[in-house]
C-alpha positions as CSV (number, residue, x, y, z in Angstrom):
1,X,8.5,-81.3,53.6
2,X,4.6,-82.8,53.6
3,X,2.2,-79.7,53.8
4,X,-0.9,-79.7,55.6
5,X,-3.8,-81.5,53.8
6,X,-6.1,-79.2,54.5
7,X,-4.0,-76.6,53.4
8,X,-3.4,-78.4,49.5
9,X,-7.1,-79.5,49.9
10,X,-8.4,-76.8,47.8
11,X,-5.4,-76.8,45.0
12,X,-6.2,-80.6,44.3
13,X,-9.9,-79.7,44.1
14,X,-8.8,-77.4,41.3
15,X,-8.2,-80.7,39.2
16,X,-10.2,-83.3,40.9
17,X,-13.5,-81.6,40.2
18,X,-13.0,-81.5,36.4
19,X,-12.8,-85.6,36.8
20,X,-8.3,-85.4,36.8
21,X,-7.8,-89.0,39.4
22,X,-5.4,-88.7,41.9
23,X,-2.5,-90.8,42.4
24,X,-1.5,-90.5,46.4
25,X,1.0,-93.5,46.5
26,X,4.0,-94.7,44.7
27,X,1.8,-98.2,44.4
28,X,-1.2,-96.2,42.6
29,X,1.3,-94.4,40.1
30,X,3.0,-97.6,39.3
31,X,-0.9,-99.1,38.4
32,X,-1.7,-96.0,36.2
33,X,1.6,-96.0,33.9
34,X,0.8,-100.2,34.0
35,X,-2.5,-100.3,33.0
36,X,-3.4,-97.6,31.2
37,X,-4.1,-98.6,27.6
38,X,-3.1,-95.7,25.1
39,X,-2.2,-92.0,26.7
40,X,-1.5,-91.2,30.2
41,X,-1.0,-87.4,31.5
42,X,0.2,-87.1,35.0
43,X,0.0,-83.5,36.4
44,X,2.4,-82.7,39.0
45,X,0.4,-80.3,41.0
46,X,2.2,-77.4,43.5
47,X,1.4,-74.8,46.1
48,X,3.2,-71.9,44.0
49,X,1.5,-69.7,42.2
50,X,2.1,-70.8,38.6
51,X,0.4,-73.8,39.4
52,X,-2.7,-71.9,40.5
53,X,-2.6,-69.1,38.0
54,X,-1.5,-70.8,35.5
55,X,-1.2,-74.8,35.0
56,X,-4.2,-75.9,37.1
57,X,-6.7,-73.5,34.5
58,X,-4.6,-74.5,31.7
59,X,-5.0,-78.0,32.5
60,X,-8.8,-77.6,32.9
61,X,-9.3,-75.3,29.6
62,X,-7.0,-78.0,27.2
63,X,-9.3,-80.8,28.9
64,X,-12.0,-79.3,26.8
65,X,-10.1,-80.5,23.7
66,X,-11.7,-83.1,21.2
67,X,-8.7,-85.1,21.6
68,X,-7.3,-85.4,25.1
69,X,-5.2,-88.5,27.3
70,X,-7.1,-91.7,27.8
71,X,-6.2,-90.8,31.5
72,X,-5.4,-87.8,33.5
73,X,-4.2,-88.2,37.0
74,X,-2.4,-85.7,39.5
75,X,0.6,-86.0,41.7
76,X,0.8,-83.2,44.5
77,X,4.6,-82.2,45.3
78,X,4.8,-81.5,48.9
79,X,1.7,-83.7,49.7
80,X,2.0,-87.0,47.6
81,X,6.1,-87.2,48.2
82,X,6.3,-90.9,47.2
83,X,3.8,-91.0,44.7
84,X,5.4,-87.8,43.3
85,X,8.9,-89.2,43.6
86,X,7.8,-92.1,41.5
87,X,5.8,-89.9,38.6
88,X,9.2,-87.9,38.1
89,X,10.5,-91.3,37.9
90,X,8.6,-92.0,34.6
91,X,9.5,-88.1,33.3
92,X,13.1,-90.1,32.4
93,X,16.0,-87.3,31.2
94,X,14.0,-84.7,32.7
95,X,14.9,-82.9,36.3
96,X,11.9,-82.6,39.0
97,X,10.2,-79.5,38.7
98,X,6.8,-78.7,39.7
99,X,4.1,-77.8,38.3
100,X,5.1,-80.3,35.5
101,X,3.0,-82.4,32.8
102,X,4.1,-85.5,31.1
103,X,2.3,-87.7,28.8
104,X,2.5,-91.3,29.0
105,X,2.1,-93.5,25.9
106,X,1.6,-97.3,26.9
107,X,4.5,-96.2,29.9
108,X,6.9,-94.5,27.4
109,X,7.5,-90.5,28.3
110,X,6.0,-88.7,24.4
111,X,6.0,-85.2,26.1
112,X,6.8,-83.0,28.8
113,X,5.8,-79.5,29.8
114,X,8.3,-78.3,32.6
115,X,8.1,-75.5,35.3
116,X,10.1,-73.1,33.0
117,X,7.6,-73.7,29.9
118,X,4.9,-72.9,32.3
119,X,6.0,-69.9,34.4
120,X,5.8,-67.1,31.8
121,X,2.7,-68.0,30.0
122,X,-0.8,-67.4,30.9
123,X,-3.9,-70.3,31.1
124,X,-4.9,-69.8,27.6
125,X,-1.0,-70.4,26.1
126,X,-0.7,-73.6,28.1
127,X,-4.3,-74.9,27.1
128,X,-3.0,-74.1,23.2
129,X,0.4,-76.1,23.7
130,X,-1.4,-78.8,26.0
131,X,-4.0,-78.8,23.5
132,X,-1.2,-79.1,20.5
133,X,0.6,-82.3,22.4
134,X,-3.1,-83.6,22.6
135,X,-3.3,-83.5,19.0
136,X,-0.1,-85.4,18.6
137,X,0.7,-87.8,21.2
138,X,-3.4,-88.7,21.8
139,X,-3.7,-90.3,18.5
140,X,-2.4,-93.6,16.7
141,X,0.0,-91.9,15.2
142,X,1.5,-90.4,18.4
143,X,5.3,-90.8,18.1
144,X,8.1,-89.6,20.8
145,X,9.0,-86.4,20.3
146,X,10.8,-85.3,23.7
């Protein structure tokens, strides 16, 4: 079901106003896992409330890292169906969930923060573990750990 844009409007201003690019096509996340040198984190951003209490700040406070993705994009689930279909795609041995965060390195899934890993934590925890997988996977010596 594709919600009413100017319903979601607001929620993807949460992330597109701290500079995250938004990926509305299947085409456009297909480009971004393709040509993005280095590290890729693709938000998949919802309507519930963990996303808006919880992910969407965390996202913006672990932005404020010294170490961070070459690229952060968003997905919206229930807005951007292909081009959410297709991110989930790239999330390989992982089942859709949403809010969600993966990190790309040159195409290859190094992490993945799930719904359940974000539900009972506050802003503040998910910056800290966001800001911990920055440290890891952001860096030459970023291996796969998922």
């Amino acid at each position: 079901m594709r919600y009413p844009e100017e319903f979601i409007a607001p929620m993807r201003e949460d992330l597109t106003h701290i500079g995250v690019e938004e990926l509305r096509t299947a085409e456009a996340v297909d480009d971004a896992v393709k040509n993005t040198s280095g590290t890729l984190m693709i938000i998949v951003n919802s309507v519930c409330g963990c996303a808006a209490g919880k992910a969407r700040p965390g996202v913006a406070l672990a932005l404020q890292n010294d170490v961070k993705p070459d690229r952060v994009a968003t997905v919206f689930a229930g807005g951007d169906i292909e081009a959410t279909e297709r991110a989930r795609g790239y999330f390989t041995g992982y089942r859709p969930s949403s809010p969600s965060i993966g990190i790309l390195k040159d195409g290859e899934l190094v992490y993945m923060m799930e719904r359940y890993q974000i539900e009972g934590k506050g802003p503040e925890q998910i910056a800290d573990e966001l800001k911990r997988a920055f440290d890891e996977c952001c860096s030459a010596a970023c291996v796969a750990q998922n």
